[in-house]
C-alpha positions as CSV (number, residue, x, y, z in Angstrom):
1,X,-30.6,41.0,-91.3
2,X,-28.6,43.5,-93.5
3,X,-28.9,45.1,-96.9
4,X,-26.4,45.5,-99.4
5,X,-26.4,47.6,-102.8
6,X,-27.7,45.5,-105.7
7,X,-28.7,42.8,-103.6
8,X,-32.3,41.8,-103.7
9,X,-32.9,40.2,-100.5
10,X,-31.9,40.6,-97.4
11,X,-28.7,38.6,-95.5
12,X,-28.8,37.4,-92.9
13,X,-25.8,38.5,-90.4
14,X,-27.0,37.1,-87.0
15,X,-25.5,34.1,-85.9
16,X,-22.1,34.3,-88.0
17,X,-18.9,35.3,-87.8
18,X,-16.9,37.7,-89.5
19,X,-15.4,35.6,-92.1
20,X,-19.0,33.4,-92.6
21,X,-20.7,37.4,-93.6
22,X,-18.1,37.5,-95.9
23,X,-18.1,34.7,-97.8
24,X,-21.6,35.2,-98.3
25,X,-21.8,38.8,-99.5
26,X,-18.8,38.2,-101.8
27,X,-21.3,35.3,-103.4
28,X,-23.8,37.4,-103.5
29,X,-22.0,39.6,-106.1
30,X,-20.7,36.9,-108.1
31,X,-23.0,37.8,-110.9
32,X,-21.5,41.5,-110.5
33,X,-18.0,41.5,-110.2
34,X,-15.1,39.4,-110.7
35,X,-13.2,37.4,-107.7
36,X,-15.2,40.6,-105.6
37,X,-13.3,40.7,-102.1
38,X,-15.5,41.4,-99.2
39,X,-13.5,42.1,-95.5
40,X,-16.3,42.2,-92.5
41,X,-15.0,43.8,-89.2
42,X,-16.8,43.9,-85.9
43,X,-17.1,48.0,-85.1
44,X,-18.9,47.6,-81.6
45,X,-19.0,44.2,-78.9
46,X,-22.1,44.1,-76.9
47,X,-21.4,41.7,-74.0
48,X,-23.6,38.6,-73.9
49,X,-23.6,36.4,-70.8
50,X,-22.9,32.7,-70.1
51,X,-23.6,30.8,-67.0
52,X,-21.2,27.5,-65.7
53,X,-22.8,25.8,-62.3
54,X,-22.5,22.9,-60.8
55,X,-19.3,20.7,-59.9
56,X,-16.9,23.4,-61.0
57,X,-13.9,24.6,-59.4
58,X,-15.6,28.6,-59.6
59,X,-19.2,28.7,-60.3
60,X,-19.6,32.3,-61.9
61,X,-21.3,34.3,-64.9
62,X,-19.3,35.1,-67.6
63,X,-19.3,37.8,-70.0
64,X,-18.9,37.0,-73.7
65,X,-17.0,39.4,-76.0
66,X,-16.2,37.4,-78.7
67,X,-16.9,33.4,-79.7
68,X,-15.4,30.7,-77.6
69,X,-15.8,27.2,-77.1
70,X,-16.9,24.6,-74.1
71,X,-13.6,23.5,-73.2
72,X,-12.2,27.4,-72.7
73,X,-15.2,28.4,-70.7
74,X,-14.4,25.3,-68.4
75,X,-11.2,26.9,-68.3
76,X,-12.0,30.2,-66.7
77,X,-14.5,28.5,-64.3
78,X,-11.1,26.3,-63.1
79,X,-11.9,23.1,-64.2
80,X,-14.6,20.4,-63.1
81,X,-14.3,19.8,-58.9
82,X,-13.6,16.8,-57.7
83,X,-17.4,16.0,-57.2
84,X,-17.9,16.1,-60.8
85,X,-19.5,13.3,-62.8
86,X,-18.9,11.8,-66.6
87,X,-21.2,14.6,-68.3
88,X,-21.1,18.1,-69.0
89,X,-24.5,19.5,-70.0
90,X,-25.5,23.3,-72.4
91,X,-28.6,24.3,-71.5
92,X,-29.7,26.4,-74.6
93,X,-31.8,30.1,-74.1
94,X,-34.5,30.4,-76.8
95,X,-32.5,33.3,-79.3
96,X,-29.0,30.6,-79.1
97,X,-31.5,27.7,-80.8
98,X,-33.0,30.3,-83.3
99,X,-29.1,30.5,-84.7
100,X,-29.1,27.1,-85.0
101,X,-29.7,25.3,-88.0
102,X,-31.0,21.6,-87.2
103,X,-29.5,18.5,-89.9
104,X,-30.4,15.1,-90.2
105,X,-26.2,15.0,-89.1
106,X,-26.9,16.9,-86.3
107,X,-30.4,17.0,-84.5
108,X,-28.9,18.0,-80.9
109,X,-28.1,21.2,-82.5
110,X,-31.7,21.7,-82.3
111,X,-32.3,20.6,-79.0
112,X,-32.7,22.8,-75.3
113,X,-30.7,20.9,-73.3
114,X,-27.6,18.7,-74.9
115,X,-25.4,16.3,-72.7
116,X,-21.2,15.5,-73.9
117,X,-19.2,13.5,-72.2
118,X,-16.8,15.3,-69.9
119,X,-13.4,13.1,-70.8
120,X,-14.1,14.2,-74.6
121,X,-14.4,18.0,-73.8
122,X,-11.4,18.3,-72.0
123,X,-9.6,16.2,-74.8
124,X,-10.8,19.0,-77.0
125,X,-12.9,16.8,-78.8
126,X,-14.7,18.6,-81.5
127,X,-17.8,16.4,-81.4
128,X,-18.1,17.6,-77.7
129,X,-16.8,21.5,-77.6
130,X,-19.0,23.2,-79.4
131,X,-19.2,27.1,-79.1
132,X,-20.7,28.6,-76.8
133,X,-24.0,30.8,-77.6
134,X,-25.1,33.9,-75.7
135,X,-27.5,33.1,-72.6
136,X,-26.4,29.5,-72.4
137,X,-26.0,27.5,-69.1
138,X,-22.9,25.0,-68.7
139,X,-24.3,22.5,-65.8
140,X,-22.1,19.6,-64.5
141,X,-23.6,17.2,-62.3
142,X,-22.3,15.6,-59.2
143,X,-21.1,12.0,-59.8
144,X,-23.2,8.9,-59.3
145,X,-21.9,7.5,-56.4
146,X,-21.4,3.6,-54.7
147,X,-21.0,2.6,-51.3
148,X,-19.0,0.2,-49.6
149,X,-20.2,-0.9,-46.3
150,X,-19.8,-3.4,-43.8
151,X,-16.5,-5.7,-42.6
152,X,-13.7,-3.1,-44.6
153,X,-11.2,-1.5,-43.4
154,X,-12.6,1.9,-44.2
155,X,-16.1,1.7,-45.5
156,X,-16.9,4.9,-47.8
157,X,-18.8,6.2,-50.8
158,X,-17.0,6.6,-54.2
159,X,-17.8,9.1,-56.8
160,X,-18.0,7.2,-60.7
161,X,-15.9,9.2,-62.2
162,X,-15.1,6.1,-64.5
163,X,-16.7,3.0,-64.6
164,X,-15.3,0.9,-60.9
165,X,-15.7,-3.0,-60.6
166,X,-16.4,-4.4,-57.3
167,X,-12.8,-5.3,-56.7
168,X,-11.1,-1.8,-57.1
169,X,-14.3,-0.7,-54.9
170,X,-13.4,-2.9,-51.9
171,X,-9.8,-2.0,-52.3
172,X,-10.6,1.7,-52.3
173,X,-11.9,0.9,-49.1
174,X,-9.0,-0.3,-47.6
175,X,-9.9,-4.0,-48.6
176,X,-11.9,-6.8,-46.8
177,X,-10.7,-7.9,-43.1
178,X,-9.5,-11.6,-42.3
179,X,-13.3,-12.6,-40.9
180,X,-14.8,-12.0,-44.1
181,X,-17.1,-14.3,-45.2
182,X,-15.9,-13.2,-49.0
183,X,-17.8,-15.8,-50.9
184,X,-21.0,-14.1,-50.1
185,X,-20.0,-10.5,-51.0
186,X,-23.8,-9.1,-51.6
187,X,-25.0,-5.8,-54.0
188,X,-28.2,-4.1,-53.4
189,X,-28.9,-2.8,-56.8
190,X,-31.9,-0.7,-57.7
191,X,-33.6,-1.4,-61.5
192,X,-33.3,1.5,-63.5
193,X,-37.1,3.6,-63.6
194,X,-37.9,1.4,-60.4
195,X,-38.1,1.6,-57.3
196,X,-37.5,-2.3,-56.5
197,X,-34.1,-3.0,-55.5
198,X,-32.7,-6.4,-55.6
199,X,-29.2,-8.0,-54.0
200,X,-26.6,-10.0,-56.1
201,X,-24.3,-12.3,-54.3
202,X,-20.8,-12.3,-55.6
203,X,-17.9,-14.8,-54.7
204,X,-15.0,-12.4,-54.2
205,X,-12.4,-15.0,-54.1
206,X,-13.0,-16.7,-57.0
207,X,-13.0,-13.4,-58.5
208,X,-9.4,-13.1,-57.2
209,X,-8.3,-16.8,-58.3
210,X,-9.6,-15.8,-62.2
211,X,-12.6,-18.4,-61.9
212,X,-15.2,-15.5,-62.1
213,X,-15.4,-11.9,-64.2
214,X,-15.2,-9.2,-61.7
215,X,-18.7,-7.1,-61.8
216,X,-19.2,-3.8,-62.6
217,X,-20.8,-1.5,-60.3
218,X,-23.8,0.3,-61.5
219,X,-24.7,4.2,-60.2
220,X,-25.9,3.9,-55.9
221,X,-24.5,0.3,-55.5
222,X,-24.1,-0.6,-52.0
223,X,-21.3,-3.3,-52.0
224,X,-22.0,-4.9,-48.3
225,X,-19.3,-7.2,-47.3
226,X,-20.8,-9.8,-44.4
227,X,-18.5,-11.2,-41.2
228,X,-17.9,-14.8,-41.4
229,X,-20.4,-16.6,-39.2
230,X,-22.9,-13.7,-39.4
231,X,-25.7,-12.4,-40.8
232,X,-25.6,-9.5,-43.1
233,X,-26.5,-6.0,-41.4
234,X,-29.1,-5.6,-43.9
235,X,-30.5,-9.2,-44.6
236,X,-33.6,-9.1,-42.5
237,X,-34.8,-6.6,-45.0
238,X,-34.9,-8.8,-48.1
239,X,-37.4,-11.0,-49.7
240,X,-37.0,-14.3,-51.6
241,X,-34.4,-15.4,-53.7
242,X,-35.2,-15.5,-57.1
243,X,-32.8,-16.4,-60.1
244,X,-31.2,-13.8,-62.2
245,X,-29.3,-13.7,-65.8
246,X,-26.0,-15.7,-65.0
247,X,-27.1,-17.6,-62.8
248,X,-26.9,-14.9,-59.9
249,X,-29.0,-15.6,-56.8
250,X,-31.0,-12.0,-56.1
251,X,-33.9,-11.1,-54.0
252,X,-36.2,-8.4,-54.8
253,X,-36.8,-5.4,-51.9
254,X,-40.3,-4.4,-52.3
């Protein structure tokens, strides 16, 4: 907080820039002067520090001389890794929320921890490159991850970088061999907030003839593509079918 000649109250200075201190002291002499001019220059920086962790290219501190945004700060960490998932997460310290201001337009200004989405940073998307406050964290998780097991050519686990129906996923893995039985392609999904898994059988061929929408594969799918003639590597472990929505057979896993 600063004071001004002929100015009753105090200003606040923290938490603006140059050009915001400014404006404000020049209408705060409105009543005194006409058109007054007001220039504010920074005389001394005091460092602040900024943390980026996680599936980045260089995890590192960072020093902060002057204001900059998400999408630079991802910048000088080199970029997300190859691990990284859809999200890209601040982690606010206490005195960043207190130069806040929360809006009915904009309660995550208000909030600890604030989530964008990773594609719209790095498009520079406004609505998710915000500036970066002093004592802030910049966490991006690991991707959620599928896994394609079973009669492939190369089974393997695939990070969701972007949303991946079942038919990219089996030809990531090098597709399905000639002894497939491919009209009992099975998922082991797990409900969301559950522990109970359950196992959707999918007809891959018709998928590939147009006579059924592909599906789209939900965070630790395991797509497990059966021999022909054979039992399933995992079937002994399920319990009775039971009907889903569409008309999908599924068993629940206790």
């Amino acid at each position: 907080m600063i004071r001004m000649p002929l100015i009753d109250t105090e200003i606040q200075a923290a938490c603006k820039t140059e050009g915001e201190l400014a404006a404000e002291i020049s209408h705060s002499y409105i009543k005194y002067y006409k058109n007054p001019q007001v220039d504010v220059f920074i005389k001394e920086y005091h460092s602040k520090q900024v943390a980026v962790i996680g599936a980045v290219n260089e995890q590192s501190r960072f020093e902060l001389q002057r204001r900059i945004r998400l999408l630079e700060l991802l910048t000088f960490a080199k970029g997300p890794s190859a691990k990284a998932g859809r999200t890209i997460n601040i982690i606010h310290a206490a005195p960043a929320l207190a130069c806040q201001a929360p809006n009915a337009a904009n309660e995550d200004a208000a909030k600890a921890f604030v989530s964008y989405k990773l594609s719209e940073t790095l498009q520079g998307d406004p609505r998710a490159n915000p500036y970066i406050e002093p004592g802030d964290t910049v966490y991006l998780p690991d991707a959620d991850q599928v896994y394609v097991v079973g009669n492939v050519g190369t089974p393997l686990t695939i990070p969701l970088k972007e949303p991946i129906t079942l038919t990219r996923a089996v030809a990531m893995a090098g597709g399905v061999k000639q002894d497939t039985k491919k009209d009992k392609i099975r998922i082991v999904r797990q409900e969301p907030g559950s522990a109970t898994k359950r196992e959707i059988f999918v007809d891959l061929s018709a998928i590939e003839k147009k006579r059924a929408e592909d599906v789209a594969l939900l965070p630790n799918d395991i797509v497990d593509v059966p021999l022909s003639g054979t039992k399933s590597f995992m079937r002994s472990l399920m319990g009775t079918v039971v009907p889903t929505i569409g008309g999908l057979p599924t068993r629940v896993i206790p």
